[in-house]
ROTI-258613 format. One record per residue: x, y, z of N, C-alpha, C, CB in turn; residue number from 1; chain. Coordinates in nm, 3 decimals, decimal comma, always signed. Glycine has a CB too. Example, Ala and Ser with C-alpha at 12.3 -4.5 7.8 and 13.67 -1.06 7.14 Angstrom:
BEGIN
+---------+---------+---------+---------+---------+---------+---------+---------+---------+---------+---------+---------+-----+-------+
:     n_u :     n_v :     n_w :    ca_u :    ca_v :    ca_w :     c_u :     c_v :     c_w :    cb_u :    cb_v :    cb_w :  nr : kette :
+---------+---------+---------+---------+---------+---------+---------+---------+---------+---------+---------+---------+-----+-------+
:  +1,319 :  -0,569 :  +0,780 :  +1,230 :  -0,450 :  +0,780 :  +1,320 :  -0,330 :  +0,780 :  +1,131 :  -0,447 :  +0,905 :   1 :     A :
:  +1,285 :  -0,225 :  +0,708 :  +1,367 :  -0,106 :  +0,714 :  +1,290 :  +0,003 :  +0,787 :  +1,408 :  -0,060 :  +0,572 :   2 :     A :
+---------+---------+---------+---------+---------+---------+---------+---------+---------+---------+---------+---------+-----+-------+
//
This chain:
BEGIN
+---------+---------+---------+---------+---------+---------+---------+---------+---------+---------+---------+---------+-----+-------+
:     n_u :     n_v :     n_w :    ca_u :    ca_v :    ca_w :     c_u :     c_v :     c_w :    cb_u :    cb_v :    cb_w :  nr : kette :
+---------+---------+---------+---------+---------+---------+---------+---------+---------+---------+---------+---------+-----+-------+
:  +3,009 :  +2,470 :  -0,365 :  +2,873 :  +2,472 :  -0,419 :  +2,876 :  +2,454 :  -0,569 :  +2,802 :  +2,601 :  -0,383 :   1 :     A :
:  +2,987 :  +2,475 :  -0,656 :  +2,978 :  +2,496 :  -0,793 :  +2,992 :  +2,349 :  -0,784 :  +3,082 :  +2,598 :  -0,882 :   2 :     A :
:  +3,147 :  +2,310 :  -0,701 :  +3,172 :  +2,179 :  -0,779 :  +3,040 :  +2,081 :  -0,747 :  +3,328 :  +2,102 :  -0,726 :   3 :     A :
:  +2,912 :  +2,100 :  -0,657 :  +2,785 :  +2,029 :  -0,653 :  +2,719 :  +2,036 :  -0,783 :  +2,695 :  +2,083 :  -0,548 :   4 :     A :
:  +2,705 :  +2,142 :  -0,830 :  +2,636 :  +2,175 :  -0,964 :  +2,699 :  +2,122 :  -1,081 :  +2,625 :  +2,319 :  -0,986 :   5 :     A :
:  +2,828 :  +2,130 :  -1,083 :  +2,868 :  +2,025 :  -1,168 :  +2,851 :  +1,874 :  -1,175 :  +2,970 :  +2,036 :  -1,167 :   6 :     A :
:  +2,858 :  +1,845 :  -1,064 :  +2,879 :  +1,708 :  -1,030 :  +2,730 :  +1,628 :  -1,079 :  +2,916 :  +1,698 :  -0,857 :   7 :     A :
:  +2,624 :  +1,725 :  -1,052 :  +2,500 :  +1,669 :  -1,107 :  +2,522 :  +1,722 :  -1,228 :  +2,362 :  +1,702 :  -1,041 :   8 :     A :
:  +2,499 :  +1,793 :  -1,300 :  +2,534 :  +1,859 :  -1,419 :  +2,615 :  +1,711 :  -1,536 :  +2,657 :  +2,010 :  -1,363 :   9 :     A :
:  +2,707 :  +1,688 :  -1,437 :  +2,802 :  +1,572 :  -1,546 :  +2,697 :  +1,447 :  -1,505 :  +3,020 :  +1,530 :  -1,489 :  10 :     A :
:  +2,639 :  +1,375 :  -1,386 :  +2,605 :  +1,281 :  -1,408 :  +2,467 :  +1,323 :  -1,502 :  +2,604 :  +1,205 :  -1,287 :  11 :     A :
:  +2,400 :  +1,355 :  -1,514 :  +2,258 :  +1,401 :  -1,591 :  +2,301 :  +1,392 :  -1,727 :  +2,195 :  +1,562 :  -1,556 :  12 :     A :
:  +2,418 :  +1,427 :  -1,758 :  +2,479 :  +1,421 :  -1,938 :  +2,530 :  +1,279 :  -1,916 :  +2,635 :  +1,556 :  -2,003 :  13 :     A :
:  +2,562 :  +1,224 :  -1,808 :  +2,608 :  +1,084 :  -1,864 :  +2,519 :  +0,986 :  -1,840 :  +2,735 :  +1,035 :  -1,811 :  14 :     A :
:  +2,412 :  +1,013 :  -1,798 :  +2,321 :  +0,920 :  -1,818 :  +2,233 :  +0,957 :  -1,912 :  +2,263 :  +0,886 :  -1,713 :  15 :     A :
:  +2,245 :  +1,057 :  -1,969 :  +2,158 :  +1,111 :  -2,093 :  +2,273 :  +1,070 :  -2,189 :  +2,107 :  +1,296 :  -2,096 :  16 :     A :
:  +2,355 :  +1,034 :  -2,219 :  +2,460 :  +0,994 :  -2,311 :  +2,408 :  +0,840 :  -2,302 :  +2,633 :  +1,033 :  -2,263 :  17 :     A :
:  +2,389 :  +0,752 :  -2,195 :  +2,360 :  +0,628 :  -2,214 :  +2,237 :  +0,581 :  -2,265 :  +2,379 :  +0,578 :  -2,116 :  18 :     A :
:  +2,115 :  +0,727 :  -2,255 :  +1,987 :  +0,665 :  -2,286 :  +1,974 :  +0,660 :  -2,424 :  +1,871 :  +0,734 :  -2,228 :  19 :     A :
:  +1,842 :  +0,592 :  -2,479 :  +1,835 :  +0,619 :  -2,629 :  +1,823 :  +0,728 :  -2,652 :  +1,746 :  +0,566 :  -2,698 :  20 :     A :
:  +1,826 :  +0,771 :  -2,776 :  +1,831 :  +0,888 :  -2,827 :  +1,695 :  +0,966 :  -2,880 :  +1,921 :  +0,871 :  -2,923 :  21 :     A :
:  +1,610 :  +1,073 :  -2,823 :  +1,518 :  +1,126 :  -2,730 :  +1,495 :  +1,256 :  -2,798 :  +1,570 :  +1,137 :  -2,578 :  22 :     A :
:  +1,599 :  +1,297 :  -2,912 :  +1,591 :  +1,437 :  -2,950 :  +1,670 :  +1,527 :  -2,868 :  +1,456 :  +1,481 :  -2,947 :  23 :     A :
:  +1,776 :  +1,452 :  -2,822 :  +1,825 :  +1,586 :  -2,758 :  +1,771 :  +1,589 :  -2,635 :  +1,788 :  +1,715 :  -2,831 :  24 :     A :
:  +1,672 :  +1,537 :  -2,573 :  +1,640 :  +1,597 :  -2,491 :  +1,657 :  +1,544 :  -2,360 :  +1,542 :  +1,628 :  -2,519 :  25 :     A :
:  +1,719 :  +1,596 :  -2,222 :  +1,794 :  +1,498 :  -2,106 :  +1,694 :  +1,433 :  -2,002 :  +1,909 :  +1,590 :  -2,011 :  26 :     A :
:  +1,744 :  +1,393 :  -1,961 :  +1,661 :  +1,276 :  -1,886 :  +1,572 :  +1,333 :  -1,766 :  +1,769 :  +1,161 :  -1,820 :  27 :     A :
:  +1,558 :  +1,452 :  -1,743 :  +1,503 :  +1,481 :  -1,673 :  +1,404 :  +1,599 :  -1,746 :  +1,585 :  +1,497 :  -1,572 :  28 :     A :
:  +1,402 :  +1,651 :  -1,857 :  +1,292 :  +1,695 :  -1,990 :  +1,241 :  +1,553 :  -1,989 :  +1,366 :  +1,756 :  -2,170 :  29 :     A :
:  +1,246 :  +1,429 :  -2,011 :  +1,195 :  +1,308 :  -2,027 :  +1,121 :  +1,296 :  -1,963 :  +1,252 :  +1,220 :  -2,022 :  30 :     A :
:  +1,147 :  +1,308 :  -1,803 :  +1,070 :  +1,249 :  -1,679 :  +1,004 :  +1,328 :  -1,622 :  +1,138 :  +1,194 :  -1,582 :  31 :     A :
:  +1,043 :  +1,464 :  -1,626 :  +0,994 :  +1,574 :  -1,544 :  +1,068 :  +1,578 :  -1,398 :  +0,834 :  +1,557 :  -1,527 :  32 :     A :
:  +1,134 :  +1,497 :  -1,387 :  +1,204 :  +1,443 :  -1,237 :  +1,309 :  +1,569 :  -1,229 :  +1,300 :  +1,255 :  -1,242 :  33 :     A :
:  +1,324 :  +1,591 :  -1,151 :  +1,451 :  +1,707 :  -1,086 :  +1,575 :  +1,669 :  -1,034 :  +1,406 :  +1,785 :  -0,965 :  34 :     A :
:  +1,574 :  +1,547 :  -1,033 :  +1,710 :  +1,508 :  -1,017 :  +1,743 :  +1,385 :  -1,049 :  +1,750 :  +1,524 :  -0,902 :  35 :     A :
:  +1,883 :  +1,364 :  -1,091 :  +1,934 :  +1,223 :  -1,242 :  +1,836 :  +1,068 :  -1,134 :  +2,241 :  +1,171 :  -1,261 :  36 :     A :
:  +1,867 :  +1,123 :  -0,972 :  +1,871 :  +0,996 :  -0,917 :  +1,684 :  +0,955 :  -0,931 :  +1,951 :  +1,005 :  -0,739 :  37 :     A :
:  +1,593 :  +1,064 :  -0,935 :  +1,429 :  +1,083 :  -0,991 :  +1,431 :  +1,039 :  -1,117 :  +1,363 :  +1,238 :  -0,996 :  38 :     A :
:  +1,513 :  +1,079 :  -1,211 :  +1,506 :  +1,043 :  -1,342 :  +1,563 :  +0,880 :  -1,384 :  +1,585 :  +1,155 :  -1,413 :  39 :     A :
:  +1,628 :  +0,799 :  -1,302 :  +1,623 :  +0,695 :  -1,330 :  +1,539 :  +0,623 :  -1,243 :  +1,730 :  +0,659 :  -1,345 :  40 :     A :
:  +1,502 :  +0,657 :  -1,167 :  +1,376 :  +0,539 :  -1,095 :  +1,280 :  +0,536 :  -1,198 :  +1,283 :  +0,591 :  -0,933 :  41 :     A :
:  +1,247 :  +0,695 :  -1,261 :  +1,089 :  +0,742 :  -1,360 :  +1,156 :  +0,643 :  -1,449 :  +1,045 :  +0,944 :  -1,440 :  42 :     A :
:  +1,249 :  +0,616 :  -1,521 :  +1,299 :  +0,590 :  -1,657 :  +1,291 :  +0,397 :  -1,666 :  +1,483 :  +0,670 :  -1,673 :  43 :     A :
:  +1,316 :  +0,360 :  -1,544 :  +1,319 :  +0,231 :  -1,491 :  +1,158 :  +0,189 :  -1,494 :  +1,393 :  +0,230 :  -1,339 :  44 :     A :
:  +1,112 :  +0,279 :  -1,399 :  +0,954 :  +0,250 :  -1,379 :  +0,866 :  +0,234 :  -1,529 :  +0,884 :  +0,392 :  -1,286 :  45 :     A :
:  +0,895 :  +0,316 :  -1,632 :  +0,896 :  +0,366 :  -1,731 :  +0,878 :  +0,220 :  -1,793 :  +1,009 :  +0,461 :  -1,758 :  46 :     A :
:  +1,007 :  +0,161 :  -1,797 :  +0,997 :  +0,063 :  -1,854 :  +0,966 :  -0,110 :  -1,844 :  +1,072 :  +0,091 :  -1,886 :  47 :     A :
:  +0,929 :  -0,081 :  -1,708 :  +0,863 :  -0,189 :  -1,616 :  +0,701 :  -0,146 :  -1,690 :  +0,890 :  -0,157 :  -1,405 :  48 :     A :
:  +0,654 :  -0,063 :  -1,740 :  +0,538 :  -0,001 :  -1,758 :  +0,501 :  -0,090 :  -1,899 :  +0,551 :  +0,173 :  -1,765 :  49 :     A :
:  +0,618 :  -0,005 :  -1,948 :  +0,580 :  -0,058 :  -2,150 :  +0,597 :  -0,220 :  -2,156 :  +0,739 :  +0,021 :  -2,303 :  50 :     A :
:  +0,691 :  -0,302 :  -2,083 :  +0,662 :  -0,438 :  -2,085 :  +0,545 :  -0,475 :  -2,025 :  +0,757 :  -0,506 :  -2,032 :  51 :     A :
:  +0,469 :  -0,412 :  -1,904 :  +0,361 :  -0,452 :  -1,850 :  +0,243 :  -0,426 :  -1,954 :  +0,348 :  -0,386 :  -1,719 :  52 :     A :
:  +0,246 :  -0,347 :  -2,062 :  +0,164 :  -0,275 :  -2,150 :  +0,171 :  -0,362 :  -2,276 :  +0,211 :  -0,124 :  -2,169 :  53 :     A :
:  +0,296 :  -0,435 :  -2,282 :  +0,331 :  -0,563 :  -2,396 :  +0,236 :  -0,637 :  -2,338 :  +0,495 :  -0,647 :  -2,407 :  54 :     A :
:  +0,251 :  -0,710 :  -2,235 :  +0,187 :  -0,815 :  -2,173 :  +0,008 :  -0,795 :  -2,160 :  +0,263 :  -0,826 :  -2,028 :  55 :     A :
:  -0,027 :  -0,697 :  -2,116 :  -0,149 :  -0,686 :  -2,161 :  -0,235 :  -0,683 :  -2,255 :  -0,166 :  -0,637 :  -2,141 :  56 :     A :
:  -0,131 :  -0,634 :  -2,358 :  -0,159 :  -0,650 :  -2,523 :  -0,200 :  -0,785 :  -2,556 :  -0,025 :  -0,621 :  -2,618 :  57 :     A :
:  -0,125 :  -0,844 :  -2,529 :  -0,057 :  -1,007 :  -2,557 :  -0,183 :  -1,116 :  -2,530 :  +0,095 :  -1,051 :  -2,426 :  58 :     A :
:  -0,232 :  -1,080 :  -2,379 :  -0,327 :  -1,126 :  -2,351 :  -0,490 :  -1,070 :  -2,375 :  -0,289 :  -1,143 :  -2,246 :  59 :     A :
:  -0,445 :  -0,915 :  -2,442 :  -0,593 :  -0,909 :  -2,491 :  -0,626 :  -0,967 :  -2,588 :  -0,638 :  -0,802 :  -2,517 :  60 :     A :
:  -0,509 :  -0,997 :  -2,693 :  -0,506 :  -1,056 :  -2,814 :  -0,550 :  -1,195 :  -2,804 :  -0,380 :  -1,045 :  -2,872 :  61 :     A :
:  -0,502 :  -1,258 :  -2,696 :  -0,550 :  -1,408 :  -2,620 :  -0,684 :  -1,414 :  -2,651 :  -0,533 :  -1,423 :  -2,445 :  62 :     A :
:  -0,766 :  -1,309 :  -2,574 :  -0,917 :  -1,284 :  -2,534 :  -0,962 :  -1,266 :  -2,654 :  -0,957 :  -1,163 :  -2,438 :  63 :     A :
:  -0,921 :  -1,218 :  -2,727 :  -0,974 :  -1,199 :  -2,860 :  -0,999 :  -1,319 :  -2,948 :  -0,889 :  -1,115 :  -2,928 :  64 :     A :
:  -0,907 :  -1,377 :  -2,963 :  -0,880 :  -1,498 :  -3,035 :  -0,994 :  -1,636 :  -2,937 :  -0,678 :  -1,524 :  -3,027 :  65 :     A :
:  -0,984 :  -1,635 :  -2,779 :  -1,077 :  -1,716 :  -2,742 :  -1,188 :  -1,669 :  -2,747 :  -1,063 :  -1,760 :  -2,639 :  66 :     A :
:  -1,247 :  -1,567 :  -2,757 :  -1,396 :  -1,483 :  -2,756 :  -1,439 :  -1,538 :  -2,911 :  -1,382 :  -1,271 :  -2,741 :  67 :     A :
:  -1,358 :  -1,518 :  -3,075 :  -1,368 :  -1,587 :  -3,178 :  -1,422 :  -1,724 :  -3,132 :  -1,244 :  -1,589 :  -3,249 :  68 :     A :
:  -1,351 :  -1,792 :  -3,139 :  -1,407 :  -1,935 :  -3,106 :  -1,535 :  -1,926 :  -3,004 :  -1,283 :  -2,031 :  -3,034 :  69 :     A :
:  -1,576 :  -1,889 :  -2,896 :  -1,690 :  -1,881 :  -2,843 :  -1,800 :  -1,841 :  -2,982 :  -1,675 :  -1,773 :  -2,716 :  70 :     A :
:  -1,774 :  -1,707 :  -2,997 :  -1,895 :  -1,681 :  -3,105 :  -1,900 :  -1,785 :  -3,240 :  -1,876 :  -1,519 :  -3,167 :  71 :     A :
:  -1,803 :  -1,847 :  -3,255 :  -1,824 :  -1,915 :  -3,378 :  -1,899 :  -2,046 :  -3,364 :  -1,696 :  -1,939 :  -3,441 :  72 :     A :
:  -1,894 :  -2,088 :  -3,226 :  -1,959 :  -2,227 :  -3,196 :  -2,103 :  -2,192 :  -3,175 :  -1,895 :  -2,307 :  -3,061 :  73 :     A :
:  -2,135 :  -2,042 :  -3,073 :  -2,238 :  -2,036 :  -3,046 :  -2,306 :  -2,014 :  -3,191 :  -2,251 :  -1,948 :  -2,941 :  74 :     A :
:  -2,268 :  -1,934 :  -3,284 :  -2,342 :  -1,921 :  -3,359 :  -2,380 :  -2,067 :  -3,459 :  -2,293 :  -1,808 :  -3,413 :  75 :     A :
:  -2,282 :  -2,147 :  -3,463 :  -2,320 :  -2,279 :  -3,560 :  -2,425 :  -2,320 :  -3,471 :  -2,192 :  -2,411 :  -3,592 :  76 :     A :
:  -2,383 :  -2,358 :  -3,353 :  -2,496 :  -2,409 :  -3,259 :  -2,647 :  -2,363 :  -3,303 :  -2,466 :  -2,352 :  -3,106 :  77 :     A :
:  -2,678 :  -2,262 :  -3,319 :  -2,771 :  -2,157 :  -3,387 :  -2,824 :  -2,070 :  -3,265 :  -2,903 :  -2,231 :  -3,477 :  78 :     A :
:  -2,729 :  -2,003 :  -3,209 :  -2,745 :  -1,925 :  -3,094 :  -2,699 :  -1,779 :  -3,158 :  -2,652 :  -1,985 :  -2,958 :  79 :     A :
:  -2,744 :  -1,709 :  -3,042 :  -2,687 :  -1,522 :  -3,111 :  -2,539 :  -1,506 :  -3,083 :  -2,773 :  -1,356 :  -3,009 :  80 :     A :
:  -2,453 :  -1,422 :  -3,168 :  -2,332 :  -1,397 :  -3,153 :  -2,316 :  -1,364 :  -2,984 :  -2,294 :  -1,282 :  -3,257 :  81 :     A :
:  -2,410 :  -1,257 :  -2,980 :  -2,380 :  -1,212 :  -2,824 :  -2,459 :  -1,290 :  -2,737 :  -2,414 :  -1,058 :  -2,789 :  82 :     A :
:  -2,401 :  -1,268 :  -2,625 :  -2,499 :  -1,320 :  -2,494 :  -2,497 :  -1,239 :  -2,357 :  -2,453 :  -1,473 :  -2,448 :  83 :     A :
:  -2,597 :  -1,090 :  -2,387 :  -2,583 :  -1,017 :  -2,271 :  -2,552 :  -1,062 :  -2,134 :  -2,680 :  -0,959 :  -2,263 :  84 :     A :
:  -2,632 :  -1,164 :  -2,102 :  -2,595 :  -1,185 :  -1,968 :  -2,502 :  -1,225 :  -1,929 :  -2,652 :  -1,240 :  -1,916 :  85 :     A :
:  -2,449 :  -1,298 :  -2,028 :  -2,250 :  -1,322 :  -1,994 :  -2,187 :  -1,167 :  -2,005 :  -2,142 :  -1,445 :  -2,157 :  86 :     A :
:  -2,195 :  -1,110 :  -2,048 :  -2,137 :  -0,961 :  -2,057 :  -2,171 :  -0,865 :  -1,964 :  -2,173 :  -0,898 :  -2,174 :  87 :     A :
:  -2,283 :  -0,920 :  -1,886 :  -2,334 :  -0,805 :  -1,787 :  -2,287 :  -0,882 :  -1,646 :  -2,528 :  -0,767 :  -1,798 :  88 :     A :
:  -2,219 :  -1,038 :  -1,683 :  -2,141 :  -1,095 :  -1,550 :  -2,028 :  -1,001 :  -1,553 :  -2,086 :  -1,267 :  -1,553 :  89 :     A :
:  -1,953 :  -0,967 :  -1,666 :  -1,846 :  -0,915 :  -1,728 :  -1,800 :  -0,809 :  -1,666 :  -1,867 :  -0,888 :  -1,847 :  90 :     A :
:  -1,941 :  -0,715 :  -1,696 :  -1,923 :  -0,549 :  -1,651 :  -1,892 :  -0,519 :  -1,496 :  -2,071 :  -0,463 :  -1,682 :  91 :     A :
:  -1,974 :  -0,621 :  -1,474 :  -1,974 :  -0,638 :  -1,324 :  -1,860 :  -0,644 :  -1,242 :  -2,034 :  -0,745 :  -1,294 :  92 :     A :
:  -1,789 :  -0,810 :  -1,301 :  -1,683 :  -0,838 :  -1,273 :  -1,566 :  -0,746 :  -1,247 :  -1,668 :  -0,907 :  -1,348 :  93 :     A :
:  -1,544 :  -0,685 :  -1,348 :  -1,466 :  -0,510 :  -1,394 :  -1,501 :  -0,413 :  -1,328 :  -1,495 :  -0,442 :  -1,536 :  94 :     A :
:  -1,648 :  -0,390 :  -1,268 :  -1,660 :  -0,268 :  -1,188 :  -1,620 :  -0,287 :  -1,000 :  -1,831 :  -0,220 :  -1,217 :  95 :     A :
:  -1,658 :  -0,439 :  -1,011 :  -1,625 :  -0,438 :  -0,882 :  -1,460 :  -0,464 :  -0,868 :  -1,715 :  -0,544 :  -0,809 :  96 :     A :
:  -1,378 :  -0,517 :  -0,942 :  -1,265 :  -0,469 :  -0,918 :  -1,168 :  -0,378 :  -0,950 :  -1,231 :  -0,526 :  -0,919 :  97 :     A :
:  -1,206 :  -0,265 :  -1,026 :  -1,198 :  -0,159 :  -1,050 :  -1,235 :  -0,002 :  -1,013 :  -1,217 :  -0,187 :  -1,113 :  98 :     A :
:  -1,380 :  -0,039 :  -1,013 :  -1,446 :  +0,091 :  -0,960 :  -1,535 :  +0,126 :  -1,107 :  -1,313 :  +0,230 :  -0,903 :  99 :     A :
:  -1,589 :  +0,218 :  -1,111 :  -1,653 :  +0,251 :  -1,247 :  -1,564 :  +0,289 :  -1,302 :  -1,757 :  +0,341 :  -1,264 : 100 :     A :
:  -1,455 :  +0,269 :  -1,384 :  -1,344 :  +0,273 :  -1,548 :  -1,332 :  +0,171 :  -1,512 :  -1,191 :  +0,365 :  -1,594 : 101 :     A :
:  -1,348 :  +0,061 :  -1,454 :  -1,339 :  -0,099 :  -1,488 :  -1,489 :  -0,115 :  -1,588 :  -1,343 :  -0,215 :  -1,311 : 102 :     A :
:  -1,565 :  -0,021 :  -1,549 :  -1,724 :  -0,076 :  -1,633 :  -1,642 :  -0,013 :  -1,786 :  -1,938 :  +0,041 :  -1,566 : 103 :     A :
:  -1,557 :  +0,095 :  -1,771 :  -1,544 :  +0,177 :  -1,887 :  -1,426 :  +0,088 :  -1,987 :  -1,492 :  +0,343 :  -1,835 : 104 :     A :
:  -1,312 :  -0,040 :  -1,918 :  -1,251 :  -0,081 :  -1,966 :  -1,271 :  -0,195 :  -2,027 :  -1,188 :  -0,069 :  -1,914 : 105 :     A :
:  -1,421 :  -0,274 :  -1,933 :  -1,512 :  -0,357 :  -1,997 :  -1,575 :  -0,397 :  -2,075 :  -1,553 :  -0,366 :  -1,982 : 106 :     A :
:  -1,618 :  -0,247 :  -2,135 :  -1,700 :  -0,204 :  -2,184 :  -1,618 :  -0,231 :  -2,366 :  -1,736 :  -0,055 :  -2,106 : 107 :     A :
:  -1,437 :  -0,189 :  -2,323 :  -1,402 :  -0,136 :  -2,411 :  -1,337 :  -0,308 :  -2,486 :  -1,305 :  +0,005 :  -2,366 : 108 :     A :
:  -1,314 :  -0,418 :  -2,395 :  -1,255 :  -0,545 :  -2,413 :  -1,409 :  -0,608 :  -2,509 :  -1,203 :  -0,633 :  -2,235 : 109 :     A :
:  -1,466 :  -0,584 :  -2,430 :  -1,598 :  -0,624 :  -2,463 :  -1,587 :  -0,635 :  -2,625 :  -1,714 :  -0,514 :  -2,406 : 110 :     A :
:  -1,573 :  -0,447 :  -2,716 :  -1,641 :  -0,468 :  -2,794 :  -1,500 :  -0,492 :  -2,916 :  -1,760 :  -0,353 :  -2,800 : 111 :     A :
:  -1,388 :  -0,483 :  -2,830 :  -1,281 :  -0,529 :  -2,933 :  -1,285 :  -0,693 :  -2,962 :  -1,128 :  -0,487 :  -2,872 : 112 :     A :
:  -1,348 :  -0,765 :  -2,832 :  -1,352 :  -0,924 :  -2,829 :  -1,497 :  -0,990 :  -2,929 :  -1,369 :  -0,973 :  -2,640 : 113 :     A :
:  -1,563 :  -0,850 :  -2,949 :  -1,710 :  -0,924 :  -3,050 :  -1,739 :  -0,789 :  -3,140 :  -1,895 :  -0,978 :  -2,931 : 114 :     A :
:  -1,703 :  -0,707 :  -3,106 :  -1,753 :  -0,569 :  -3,243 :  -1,861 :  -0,560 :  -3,123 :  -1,826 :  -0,616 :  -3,469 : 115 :     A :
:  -1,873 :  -0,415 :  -3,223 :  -1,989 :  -0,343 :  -3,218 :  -2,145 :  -0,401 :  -3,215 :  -1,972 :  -0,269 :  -3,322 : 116 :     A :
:  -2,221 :  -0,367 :  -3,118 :  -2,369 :  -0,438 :  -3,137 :  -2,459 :  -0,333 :  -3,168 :  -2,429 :  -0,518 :  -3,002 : 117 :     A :
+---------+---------+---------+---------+---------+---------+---------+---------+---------+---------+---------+---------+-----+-------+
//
């Protein structure tokens, strides 16, 4: 039974020896996971997460930059910056595939892609 407790004991320090450096603190303080083999799925998943979280960035920044050009034409055109009813296709769009925090994430693309109204 000891040599079990060791045996996790040493792998948990050696995969806390391989991770970045965290404060000291082991991979399963990191994850909350209870065991090394929990703590690298969380740690993996983890980082399948923050690239998925790059990528969303990436493309809000997209939206941003094409939403610019929309308002800049509409407005030379001599139209209003905004155009509720494109935005209320929007909300829509977001709630029905979301649920209501799609209206709330809509809501939130919305006003990073035109400001505040």
């Amino acid at each position: 039974m000891t040599a079990t407790a060791t045996d996790k004991t040493t792998s948990v320090t050696t995969a806390t020896s391989a991770a970045p450096s965290t404060g000291g603190a082991t991979a399963a303080e990191r994850t909350g996971a209870r065991t090394p083999e929990a703590a690298d799925l969380i740690s993996n998943a983890r980082e399948r997460i923050d690239a998925l979280d790059d990528r969303i960035i990436g493309l809000i920044q997209e939206r941003m930059a094409v939403s610019a050009v929309i308002q800049k034409e509409r407005i030379a055109s001599g139209g209003r910056r905004v155009n509720l009813a494109r935005e209320m296709e929007i909300l829509t769009h977001y709630r029905e595939a979301l649920g209501k925090p799609g209206t709330a994430l809509a809501m939130t693309l919305l006003e990073l892609c035109r400001g505040k109204i």
